[in-house]
C-alpha positions as a Python dict, from the first residue, in 0.01 Angstrom:
ca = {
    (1, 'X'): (0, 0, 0),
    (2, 'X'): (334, 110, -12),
    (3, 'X'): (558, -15, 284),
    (4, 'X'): (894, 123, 378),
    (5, 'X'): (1234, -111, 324),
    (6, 'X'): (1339, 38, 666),
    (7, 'X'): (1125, 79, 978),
    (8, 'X'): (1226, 206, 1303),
    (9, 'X'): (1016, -26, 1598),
    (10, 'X'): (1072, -202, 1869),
    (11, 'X'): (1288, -508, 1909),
    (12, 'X'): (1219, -782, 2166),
    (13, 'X'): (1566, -931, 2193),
    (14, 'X'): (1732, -587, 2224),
    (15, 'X'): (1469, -472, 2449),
    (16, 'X'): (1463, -156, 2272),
    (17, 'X'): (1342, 33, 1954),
    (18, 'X'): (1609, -36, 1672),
    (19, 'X'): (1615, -18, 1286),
    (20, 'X'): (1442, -345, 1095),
    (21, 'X'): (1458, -431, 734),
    (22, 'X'): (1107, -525, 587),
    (23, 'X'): (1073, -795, 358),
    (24, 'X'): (741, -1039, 272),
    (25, 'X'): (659, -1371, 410),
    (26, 'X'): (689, -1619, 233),
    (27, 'X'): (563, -1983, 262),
    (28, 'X'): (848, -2264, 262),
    (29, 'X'): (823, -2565, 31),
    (30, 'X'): (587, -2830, 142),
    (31, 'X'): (793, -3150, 287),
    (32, 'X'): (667, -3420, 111),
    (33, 'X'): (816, -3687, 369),
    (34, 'X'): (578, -3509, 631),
    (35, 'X'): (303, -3721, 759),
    (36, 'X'): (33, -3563, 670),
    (37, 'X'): (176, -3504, 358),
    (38, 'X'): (203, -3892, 264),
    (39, 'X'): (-106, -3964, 405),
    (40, 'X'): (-258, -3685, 167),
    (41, 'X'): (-140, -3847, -127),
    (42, 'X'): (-183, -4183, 0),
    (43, 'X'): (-541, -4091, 3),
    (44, 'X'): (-562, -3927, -308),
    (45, 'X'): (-404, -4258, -515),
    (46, 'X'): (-609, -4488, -731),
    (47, 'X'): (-965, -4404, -875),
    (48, 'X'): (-1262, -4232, -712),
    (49, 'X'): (-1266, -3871, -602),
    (50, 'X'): (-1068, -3665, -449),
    (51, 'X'): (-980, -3637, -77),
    (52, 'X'): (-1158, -3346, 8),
    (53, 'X'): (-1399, -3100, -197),
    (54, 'X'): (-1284, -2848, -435),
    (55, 'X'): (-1383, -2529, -380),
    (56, 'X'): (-1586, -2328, -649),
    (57, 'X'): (-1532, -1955, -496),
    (58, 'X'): (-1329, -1831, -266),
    (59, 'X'): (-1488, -1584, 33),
    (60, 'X'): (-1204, -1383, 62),
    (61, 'X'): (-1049, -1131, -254),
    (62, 'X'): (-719, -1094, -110),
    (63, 'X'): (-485, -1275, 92),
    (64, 'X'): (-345, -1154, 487),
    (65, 'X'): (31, -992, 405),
    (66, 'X'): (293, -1070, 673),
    (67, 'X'): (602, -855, 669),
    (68, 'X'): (863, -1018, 808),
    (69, 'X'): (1131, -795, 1057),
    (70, 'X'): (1502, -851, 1095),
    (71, 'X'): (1687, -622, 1321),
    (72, 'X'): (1967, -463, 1198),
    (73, 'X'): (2197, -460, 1545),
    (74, 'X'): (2151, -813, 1663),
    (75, 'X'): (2026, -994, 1340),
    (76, 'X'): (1669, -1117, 1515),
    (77, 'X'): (1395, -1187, 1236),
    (78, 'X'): (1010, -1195, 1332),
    (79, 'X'): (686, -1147, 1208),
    (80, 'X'): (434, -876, 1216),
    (81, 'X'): (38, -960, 1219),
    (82, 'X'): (-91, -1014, 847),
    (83, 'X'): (-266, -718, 698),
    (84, 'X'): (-519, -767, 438),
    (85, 'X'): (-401, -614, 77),
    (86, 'X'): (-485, -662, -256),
    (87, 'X'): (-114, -533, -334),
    (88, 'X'): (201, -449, -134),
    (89, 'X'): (503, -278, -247),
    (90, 'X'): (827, -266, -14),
    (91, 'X'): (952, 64, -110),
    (92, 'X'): (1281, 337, -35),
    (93, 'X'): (1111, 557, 147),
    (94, 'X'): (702, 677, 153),
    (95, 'X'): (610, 996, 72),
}
């Protein structure tokens, strides 16, 4: 699906339909100081199996694409409800 680099909605903070530039969400680097994160690999140290089960196949094909907002007047990013694509491709302008 071919998304435009530009879209014209609504912006809470402005309280009124502005200009956003679209980009893709994208998932920070894991913390590996977090708690759950130490007590992962805590867990997963030594000999024996692993923590939890590996999973064989996957019920979904694709993954849900967020496209992330930023406003182009006051500078406020956020996020718009995943959709699910195979492929997404932040274009000029759609045809």
């Amino acid at each position: 699906m071919k998304v435009p680099a530009v879209i014209r909605t609504y912006c809470p903070k402005c309280k009124t339909h502005t200009e956003h530039e679209v980009t893709l969400y994208k998932a920070g680097k894991r913390r590996t100081l977090a708690e759950g994160q130490r007590r992962y690999l805590r867990k997963q140290r030594g000999y024996g199996s692993k923590r939890k089960p590996e999973q064989k196949r996957t019920a979904k094909v694709t993954k849900k694409q967020v496209l992330k907002l930023k406003c182009k007047v006051c500078g406020y990013t956020y996020h718009k409800e995943g959709i699910r694509l195979k492929k997404l491709e932040i274009v000029e302008k759609v045809k």
